[in-house]
PDB file of N, CA, C and O in Angstrom, chain B, residues numbered from 101:
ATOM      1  N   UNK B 101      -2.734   6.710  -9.233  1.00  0.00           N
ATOM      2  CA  UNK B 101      -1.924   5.696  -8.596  1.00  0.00           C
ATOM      3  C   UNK B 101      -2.671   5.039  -7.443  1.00  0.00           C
ATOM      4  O   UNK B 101      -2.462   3.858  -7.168  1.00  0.00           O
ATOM      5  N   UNK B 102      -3.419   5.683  -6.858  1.00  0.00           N
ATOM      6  CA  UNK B 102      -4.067   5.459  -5.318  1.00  0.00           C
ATOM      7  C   UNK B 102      -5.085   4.621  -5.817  1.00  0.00           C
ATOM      8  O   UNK B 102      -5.684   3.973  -4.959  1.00  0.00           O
ATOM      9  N   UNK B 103      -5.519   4.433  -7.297  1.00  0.00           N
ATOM     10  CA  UNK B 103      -6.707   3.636  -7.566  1.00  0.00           C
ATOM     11  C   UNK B 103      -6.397   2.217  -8.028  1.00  0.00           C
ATOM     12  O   UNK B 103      -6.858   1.116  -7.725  1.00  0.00           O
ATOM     13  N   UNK B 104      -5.440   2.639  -8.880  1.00  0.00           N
ATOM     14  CA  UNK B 104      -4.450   1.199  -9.122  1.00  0.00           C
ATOM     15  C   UNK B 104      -4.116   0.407  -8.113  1.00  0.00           C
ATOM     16  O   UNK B 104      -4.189  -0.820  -8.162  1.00  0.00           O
ATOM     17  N   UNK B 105      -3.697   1.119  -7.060  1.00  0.00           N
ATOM     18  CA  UNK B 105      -2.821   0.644  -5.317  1.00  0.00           C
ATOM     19  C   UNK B 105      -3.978  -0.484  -5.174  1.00  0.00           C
ATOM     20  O   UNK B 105      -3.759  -1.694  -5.231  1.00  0.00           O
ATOM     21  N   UNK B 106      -5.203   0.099  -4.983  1.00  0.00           N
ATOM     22  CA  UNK B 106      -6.332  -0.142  -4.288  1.00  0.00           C
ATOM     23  C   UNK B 106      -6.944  -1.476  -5.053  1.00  0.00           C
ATOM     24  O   UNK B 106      -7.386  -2.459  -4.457  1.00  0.00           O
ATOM     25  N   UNK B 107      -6.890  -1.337  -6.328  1.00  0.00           N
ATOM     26  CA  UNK B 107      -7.295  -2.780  -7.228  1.00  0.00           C
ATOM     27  C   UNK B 107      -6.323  -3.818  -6.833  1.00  0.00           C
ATOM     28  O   UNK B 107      -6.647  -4.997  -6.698  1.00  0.00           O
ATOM     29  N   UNK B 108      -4.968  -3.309  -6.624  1.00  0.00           N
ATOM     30  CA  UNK B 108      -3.921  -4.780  -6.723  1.00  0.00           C
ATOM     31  C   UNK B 108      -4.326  -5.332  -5.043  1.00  0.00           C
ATOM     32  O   UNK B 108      -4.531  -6.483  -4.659  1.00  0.00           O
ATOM     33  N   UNK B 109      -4.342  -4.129  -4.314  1.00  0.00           N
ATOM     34  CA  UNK B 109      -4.789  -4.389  -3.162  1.00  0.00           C
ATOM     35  C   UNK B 109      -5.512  -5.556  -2.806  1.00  0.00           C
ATOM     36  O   UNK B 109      -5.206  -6.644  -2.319  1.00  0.00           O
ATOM     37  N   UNK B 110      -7.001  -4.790  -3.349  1.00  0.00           N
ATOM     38  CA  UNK B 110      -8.148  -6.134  -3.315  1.00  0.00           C
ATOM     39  C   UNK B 110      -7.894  -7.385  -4.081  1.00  0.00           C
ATOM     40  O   UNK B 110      -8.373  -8.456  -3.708  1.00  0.00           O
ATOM     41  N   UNK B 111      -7.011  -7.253  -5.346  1.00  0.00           N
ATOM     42  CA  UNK B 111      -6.779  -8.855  -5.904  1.00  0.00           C
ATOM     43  C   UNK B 111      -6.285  -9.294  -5.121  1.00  0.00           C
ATOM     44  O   UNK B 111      -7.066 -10.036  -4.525  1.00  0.00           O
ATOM     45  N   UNK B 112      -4.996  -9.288  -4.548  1.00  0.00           N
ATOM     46  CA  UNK B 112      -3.959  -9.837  -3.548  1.00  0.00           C
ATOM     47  C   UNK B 112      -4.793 -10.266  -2.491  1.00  0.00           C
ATOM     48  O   UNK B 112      -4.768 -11.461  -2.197  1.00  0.00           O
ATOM     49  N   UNK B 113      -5.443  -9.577  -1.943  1.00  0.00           N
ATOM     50  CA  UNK B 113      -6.108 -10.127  -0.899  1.00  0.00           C
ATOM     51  C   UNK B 113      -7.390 -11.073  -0.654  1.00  0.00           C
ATOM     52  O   UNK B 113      -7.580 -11.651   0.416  1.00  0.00           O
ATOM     53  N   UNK B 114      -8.336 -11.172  -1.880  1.00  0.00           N
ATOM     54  CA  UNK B 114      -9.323 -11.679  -2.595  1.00  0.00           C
ATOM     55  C   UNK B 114      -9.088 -13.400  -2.826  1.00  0.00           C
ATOM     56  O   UNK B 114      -9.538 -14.430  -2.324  1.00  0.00           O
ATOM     57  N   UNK B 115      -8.334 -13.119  -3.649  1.00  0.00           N
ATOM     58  CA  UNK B 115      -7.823 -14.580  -3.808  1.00  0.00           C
ATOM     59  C   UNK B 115      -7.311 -15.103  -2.599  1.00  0.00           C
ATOM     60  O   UNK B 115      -7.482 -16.310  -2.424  1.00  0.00           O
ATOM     61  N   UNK B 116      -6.661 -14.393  -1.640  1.00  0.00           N
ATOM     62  CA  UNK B 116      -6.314 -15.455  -0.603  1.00  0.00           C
ATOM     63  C   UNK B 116      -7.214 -15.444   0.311  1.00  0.00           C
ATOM     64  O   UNK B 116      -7.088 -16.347   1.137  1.00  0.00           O
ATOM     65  N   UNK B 117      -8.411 -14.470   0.515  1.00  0.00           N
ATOM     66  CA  UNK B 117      -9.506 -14.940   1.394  1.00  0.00           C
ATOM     67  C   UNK B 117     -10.218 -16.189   0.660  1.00  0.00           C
ATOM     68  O   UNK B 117     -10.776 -17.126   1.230  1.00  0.00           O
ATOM     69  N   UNK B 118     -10.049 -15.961  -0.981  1.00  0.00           N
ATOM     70  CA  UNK B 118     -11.236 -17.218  -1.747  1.00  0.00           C
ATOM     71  C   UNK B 118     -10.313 -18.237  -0.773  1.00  0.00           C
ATOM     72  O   UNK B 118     -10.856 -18.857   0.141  1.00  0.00           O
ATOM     73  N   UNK B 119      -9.266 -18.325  -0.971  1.00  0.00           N
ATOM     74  CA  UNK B 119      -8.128 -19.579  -0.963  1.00  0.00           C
ATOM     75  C   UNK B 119      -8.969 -20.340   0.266  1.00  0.00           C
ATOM     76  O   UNK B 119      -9.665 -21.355   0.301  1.00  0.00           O
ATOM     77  N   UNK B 120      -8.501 -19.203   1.400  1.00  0.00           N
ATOM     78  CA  UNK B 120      -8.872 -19.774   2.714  1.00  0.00           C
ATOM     79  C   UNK B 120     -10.327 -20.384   3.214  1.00  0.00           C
ATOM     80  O   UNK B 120     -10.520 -21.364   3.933  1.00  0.00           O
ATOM     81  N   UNK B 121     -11.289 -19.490   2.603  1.00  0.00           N
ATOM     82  CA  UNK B 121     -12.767 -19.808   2.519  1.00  0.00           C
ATOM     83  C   UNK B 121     -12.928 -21.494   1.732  1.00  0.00           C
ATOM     84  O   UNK B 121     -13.635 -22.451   2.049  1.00  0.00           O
ATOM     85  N   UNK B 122     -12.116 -21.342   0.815  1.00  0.00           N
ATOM     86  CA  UNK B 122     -12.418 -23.062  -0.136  1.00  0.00           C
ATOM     87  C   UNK B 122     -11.452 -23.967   0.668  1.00  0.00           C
ATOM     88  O   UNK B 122     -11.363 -25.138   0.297  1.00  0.00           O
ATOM     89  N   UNK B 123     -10.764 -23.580   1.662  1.00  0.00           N
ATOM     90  CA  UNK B 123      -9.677 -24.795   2.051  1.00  0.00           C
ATOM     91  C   UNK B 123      -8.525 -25.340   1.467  1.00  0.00           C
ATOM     92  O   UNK B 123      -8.101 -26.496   1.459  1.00  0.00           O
ATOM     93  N   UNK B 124      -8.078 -24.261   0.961  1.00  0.00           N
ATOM     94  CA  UNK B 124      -6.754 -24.949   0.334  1.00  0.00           C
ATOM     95  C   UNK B 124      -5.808 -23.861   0.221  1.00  0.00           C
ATOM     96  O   UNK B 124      -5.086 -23.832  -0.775  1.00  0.00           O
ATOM     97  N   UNK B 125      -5.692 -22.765   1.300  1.00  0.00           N
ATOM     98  CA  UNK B 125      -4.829 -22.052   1.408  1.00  0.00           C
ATOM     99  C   UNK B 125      -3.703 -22.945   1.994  1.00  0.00           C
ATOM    100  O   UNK B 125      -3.919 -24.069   2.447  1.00  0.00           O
ATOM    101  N   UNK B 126      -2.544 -22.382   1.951  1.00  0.00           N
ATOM    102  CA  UNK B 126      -1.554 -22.838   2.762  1.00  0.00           C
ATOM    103  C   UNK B 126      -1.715 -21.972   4.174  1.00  0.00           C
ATOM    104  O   UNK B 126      -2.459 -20.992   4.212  1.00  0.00           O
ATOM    105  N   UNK B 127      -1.098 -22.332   5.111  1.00  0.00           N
ATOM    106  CA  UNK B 127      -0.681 -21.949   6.850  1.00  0.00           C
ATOM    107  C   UNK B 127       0.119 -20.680   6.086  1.00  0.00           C
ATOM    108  O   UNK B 127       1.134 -20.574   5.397  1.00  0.00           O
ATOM    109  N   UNK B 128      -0.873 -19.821   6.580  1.00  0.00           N
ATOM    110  CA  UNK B 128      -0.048 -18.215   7.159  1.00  0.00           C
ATOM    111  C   UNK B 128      -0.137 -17.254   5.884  1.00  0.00           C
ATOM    112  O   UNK B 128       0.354 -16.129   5.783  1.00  0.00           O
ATOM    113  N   UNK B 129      -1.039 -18.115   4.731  1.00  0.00           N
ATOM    114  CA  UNK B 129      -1.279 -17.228   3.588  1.00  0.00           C
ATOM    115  C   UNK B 129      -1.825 -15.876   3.960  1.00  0.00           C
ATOM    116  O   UNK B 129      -1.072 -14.946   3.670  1.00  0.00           O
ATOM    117  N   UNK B 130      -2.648 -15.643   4.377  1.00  0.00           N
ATOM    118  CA  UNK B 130      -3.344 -14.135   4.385  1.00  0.00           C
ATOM    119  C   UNK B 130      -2.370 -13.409   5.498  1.00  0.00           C
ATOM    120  O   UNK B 130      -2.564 -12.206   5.677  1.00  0.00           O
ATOM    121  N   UNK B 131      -1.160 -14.172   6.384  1.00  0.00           N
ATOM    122  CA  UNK B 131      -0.817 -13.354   6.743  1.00  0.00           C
ATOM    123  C   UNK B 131       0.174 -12.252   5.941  1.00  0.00           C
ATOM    124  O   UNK B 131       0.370 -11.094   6.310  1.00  0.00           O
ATOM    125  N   UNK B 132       0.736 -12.886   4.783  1.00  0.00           N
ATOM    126  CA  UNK B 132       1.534 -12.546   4.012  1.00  0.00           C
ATOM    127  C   UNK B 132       1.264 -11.535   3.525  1.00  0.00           C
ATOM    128  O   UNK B 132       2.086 -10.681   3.191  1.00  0.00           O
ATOM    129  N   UNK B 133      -0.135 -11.452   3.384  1.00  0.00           N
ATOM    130  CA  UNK B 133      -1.081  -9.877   2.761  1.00  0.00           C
ATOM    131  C   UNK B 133       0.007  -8.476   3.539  1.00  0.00           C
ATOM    132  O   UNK B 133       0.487  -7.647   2.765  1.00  0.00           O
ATOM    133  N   UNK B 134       0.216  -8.391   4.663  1.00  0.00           N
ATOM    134  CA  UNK B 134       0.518  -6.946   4.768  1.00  0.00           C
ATOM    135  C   UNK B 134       2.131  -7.139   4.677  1.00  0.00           C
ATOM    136  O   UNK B 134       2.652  -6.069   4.992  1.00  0.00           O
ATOM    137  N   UNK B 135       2.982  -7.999   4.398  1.00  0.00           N
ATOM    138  CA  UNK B 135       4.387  -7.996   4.261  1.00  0.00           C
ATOM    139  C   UNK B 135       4.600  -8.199   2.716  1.00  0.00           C
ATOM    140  O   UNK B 135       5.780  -8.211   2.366  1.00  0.00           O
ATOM    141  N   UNK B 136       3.626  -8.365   1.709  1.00  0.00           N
ATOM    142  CA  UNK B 136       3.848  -7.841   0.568  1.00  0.00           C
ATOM    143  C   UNK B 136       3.413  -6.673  -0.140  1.00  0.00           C
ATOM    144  O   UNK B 136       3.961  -6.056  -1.054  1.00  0.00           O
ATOM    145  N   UNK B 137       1.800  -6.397   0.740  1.00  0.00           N
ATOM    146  CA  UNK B 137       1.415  -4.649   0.452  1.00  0.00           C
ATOM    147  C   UNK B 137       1.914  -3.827   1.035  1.00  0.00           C
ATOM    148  O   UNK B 137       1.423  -2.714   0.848  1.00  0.00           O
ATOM    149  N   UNK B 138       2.526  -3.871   1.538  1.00  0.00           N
ATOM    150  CA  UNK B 138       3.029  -2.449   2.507  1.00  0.00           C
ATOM    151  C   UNK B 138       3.682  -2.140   2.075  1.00  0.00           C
ATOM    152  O   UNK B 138       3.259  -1.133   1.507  1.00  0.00           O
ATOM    153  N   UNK B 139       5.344  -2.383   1.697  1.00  0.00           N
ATOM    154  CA  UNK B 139       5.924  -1.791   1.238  1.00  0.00           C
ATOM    155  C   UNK B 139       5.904  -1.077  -0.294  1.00  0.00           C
ATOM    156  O   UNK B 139       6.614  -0.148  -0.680  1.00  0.00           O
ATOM    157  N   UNK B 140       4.762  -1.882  -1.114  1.00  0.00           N
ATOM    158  CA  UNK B 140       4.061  -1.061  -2.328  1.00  0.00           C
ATOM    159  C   UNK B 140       3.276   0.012  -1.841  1.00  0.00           C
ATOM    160  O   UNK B 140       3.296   1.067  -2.476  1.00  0.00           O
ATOM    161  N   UNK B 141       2.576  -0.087  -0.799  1.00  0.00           N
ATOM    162  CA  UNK B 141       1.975   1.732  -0.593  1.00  0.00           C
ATOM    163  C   UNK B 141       2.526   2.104   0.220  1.00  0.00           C
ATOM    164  O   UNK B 141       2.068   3.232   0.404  1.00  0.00           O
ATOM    165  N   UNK B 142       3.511   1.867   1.135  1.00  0.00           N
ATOM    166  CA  UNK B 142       4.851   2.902   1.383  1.00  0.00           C
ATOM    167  C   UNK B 142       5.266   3.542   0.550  1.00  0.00           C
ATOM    168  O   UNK B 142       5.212   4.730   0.867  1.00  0.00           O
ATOM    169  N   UNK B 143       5.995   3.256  -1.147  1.00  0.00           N
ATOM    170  CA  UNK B 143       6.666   3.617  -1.905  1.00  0.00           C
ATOM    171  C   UNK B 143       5.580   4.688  -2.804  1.00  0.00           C
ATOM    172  O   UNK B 143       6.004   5.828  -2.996  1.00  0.00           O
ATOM    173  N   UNK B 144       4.201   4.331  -3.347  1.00  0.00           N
ATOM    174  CA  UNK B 144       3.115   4.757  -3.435  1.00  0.00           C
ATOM    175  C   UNK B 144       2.949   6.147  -2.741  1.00  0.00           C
ATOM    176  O   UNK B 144       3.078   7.196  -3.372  1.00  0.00           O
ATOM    177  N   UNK B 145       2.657   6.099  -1.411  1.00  0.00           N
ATOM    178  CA  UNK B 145       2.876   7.165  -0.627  1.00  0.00           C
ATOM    179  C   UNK B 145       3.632   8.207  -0.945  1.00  0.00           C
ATOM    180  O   UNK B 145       3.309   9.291  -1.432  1.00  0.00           O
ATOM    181  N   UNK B 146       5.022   7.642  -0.520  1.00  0.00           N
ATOM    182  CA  UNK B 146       6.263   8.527  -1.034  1.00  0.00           C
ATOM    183  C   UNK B 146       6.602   9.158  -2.358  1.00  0.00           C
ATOM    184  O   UNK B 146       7.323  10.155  -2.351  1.00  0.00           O
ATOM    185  N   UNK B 147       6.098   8.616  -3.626  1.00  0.00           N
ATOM    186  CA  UNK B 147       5.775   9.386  -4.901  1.00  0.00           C
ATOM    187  C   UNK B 147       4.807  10.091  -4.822  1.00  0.00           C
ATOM    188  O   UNK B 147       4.768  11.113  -5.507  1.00  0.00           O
ATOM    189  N   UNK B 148       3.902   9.801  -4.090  1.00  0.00           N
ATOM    190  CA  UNK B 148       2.595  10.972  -4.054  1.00  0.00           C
ATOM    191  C   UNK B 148       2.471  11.941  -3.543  1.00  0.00           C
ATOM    192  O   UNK B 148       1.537  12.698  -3.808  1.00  0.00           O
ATOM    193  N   UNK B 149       3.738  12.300  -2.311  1.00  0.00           N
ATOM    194  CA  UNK B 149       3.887  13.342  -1.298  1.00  0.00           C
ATOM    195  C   UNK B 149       4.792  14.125  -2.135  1.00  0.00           C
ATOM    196  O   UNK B 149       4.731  15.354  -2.095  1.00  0.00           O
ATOM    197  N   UNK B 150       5.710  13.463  -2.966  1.00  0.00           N
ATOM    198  CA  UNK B 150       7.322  13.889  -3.534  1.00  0.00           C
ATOM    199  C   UNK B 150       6.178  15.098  -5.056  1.00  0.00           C
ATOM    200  O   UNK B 150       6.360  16.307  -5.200  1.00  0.00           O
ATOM    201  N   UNK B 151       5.387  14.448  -5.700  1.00  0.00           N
ATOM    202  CA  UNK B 151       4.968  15.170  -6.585  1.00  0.00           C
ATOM    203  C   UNK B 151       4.198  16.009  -6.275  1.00  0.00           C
ATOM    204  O   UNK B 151       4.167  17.051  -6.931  1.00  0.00           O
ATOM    205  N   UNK B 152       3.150  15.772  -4.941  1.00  0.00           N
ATOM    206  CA  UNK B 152       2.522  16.875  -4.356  1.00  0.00           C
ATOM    207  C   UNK B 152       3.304  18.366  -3.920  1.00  0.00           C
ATOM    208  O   UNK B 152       2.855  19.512  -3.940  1.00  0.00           O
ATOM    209  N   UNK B 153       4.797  17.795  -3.481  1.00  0.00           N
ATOM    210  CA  UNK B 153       5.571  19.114  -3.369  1.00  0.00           C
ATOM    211  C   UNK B 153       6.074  19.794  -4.558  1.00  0.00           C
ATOM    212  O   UNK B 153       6.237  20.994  -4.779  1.00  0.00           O
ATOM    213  N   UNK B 154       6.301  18.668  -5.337  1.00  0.00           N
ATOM    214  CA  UNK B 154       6.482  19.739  -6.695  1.00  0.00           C
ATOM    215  C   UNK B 154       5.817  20.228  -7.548  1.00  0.00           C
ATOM    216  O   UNK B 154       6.160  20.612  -8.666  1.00  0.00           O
ATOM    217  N   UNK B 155       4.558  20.239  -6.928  1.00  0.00           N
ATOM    218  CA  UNK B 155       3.539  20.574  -7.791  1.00  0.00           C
ATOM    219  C   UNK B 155       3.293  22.339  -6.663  1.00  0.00           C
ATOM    220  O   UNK B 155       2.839  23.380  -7.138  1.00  0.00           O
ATOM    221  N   UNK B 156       3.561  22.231  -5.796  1.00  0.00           N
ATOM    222  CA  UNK B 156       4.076  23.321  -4.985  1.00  0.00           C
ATOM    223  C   UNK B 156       4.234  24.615  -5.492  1.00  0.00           C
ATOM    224  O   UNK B 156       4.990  24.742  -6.455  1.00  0.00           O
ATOM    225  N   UNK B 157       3.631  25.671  -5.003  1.00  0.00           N
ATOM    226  CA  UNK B 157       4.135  27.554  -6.082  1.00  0.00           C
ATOM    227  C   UNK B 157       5.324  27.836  -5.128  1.00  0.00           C
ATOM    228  O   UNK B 157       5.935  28.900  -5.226  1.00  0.00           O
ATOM    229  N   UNK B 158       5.620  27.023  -4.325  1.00  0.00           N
ATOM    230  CA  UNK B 158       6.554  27.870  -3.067  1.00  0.00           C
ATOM    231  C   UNK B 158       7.889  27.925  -3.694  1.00  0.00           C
ATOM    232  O   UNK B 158       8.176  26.999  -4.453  1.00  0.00           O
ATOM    233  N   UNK B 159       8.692  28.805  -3.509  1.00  0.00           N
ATOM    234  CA  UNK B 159       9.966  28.916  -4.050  1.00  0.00           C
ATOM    235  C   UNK B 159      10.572  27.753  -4.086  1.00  0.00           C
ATOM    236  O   UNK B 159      10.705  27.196  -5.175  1.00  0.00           O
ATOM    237  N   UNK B 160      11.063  27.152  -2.891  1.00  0.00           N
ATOM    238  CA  UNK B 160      11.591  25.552  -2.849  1.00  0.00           C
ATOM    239  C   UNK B 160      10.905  24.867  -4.236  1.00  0.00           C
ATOM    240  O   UNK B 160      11.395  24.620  -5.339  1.00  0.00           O
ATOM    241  N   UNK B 161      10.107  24.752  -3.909  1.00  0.00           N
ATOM    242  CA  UNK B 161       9.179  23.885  -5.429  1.00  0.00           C
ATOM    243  C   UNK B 161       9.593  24.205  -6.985  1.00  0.00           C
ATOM    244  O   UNK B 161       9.654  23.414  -7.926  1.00  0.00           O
ATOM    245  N   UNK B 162       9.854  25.583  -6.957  1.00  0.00           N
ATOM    246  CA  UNK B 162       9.996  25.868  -7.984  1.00  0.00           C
ATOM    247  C   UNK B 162      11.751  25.376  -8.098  1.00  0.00           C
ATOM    248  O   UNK B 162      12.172  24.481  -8.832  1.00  0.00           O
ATOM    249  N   UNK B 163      12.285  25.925  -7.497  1.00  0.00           N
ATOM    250  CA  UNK B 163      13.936  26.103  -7.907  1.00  0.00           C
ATOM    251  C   UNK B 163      14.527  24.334  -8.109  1.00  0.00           C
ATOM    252  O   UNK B 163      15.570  24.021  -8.682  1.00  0.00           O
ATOM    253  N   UNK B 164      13.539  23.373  -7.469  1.00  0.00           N
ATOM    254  CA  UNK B 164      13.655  21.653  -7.499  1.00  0.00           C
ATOM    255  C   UNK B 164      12.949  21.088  -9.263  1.00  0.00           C
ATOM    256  O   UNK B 164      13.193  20.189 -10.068  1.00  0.00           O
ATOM    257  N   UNK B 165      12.155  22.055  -9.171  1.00  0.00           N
ATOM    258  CA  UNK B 165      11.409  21.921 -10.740  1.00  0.00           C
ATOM    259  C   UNK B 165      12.475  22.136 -11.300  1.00  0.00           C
ATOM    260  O   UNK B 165      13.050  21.161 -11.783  1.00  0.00           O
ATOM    261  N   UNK B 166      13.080  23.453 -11.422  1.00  0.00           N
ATOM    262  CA  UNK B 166      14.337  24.149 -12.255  1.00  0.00           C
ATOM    263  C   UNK B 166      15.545  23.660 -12.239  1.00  0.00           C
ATOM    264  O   UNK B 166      16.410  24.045 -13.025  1.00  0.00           O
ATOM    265  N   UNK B 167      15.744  22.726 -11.309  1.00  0.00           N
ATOM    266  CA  UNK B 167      16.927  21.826 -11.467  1.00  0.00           C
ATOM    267  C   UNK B 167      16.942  20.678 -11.519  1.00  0.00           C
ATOM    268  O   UNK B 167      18.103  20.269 -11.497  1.00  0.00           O
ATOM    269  N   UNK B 168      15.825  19.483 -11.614  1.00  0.00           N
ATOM    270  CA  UNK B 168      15.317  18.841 -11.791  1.00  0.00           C
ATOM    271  C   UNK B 168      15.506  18.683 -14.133  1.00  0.00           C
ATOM    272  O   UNK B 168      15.751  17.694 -14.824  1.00  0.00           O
ATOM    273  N   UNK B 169      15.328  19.650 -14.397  1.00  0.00           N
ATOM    274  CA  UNK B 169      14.525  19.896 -15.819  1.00  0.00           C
ATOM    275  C   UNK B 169      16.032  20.195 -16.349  1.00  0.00           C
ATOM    276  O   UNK B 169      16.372  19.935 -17.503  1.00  0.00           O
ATOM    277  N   UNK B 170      16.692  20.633 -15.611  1.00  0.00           N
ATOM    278  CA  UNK B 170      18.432  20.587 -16.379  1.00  0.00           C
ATOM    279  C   UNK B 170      19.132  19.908 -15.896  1.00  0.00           C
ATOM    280  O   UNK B 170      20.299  20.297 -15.946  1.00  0.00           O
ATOM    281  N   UNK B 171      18.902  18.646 -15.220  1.00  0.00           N
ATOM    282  CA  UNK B 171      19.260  17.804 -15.279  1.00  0.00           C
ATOM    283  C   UNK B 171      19.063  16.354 -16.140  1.00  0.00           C
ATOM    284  O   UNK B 171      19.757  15.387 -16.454  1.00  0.00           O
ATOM    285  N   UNK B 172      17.700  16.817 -16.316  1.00  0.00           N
ATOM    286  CA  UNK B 172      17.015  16.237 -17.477  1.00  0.00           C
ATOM    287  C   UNK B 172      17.516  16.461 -19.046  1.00  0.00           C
ATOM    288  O   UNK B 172      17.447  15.777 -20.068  1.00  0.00           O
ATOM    289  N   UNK B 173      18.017  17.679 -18.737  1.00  0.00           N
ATOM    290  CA  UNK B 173      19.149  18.026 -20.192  1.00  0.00           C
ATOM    291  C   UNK B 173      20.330  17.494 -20.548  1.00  0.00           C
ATOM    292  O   UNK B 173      20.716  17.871 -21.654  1.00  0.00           O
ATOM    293  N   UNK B 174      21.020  16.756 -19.989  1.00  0.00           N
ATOM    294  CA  UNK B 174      22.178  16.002 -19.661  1.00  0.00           C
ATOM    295  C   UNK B 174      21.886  14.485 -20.484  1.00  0.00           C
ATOM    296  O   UNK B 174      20.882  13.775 -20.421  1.00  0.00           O
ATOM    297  N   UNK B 175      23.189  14.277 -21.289  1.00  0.00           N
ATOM    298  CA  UNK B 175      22.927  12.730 -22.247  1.00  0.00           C
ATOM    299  C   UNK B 175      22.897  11.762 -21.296  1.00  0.00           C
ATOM    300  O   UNK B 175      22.734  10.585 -21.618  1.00  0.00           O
TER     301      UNK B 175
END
């Protein structure tokens, strides 16, 4: 996920440095860069911490696995 993040990253931001470098960005384009990435690797983040714990041997980890997986049993 962190590599994917990192490609959309640099497109998003790429094109609007080309933009600005050739002169035909609009006013306030590159500022837009961190009010549309951020909240994608906020969320990024937060799946990556959430599976890091359940990937966890600690009891908590396990018993969230175990109810997690029968809930998954449910139509």
């Amino acid at each position: 996920m962190g590599l994917n993040l990192g490609l959309q990253d640099a497109f998003n931001l790429g094109w609007k440095l080309a933009a600005e470098v050739a002169g035909w960005a609009p006013a306030g384009l590159l500022d837009s860069y961190h009010a549309e990435r951020h909240p994608v690797t906020a969320a990024v983040l937060d799946n990556t911490r959430a599976q890091t714990e359940l990937l966890s041997c600690a009891p908590g980890a396990r018993a969230v696995r175990r109810l997690v997986a029968e809930l998954m049993d449910f139509d």
